[in-house]
N, C-alpha and C positions, 0 to 999 in steps of 0.2 A: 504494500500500500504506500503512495506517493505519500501522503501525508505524513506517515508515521515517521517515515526518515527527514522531513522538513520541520515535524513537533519536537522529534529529538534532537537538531540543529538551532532550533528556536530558544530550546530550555539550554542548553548550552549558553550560547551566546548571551543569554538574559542572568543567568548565573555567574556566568563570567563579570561580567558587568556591575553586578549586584558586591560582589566579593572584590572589585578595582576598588569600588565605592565604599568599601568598607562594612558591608551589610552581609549579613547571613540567610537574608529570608526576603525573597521576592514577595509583594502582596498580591500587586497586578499586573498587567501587559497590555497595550493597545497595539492591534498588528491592523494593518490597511492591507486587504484584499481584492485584487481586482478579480470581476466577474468574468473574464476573459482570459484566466492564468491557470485554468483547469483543474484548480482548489476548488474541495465541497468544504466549506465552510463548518459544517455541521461535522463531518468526516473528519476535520483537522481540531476542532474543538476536543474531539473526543480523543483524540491521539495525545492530543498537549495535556489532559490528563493523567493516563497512564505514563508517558513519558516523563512526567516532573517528579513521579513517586519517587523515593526518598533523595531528593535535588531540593537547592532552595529554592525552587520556582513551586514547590508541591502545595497546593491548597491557592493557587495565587489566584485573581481573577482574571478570564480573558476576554478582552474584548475584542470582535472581532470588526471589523467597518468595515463593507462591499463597495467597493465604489465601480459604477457604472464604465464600460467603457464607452471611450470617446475616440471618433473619429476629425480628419481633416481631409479635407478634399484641394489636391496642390493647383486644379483647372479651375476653381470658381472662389477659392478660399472659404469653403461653407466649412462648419462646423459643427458636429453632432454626433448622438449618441448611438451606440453601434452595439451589434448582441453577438458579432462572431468577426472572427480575422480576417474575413472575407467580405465586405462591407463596400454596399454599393452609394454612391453620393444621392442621399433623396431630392437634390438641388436641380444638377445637371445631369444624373446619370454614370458618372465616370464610375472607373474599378477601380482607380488611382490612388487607393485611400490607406492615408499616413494612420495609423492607428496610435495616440497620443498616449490614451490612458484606457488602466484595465487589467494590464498582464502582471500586475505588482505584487508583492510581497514585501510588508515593509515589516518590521517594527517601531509606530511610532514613539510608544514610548513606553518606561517599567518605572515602576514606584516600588521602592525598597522600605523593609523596615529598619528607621530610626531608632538602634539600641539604647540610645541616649534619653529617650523620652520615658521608657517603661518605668 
């Protein structure tokens, strides 16, 4: 499963991270998703579970954000929203189409637990 090997590259990296920062324990995560990057959403939620088990990412919250793909069309400069790689301009017509947004995987951001506060 694609996922599974991207949730345990995810928990990595956020652990990593969390441990530069001086922290032991991931709370949460915000990752941006494009609907175009052939992530099930639901499928990698559940991965990044099992994957965090005894990590400091384990219990953390994730959020996940889809963001729509978007297309550009380089013959009329139209710009819009597209549901596959293959994306006809609904302007002009053209195949020509720049695919801008969609195919991502981000992590935009993790929030560590402040030892200093307990």
């Amino acid at each position: 499963m694609h996922e599974m090997s991207l949730a345990i590259s995810i928990v990595e990296l956020v652990s990593d991270k969390a441990q530069a920062a001086g922290s032991e324990k991931v709370t949460a995560i915000e990752l941006e998703v494009g609907r175009l990057s052939g992530l099930m959403a639901e499928a990698l939620a559940f991965c990044f579970e099992a994957a965090a088990r005894n990590t400091p990412a384990e219990g953390a919250k994730l959020l996940i954000r889809e963001l729509d793909g978007r297309g550009n069309c380089p013959a009329c400069r139209h710009s819009f929203i597209v549901d596959s790689l293959l994306a006809q301009c609904p302007q002009c017509g053209g195949y020509a189409v720049d695919i801008v947004q969609g195919r991502e995987l981000k992590v935009v951001s993790l929030t560590v637990d402040d030892e200093d506060e307990g």
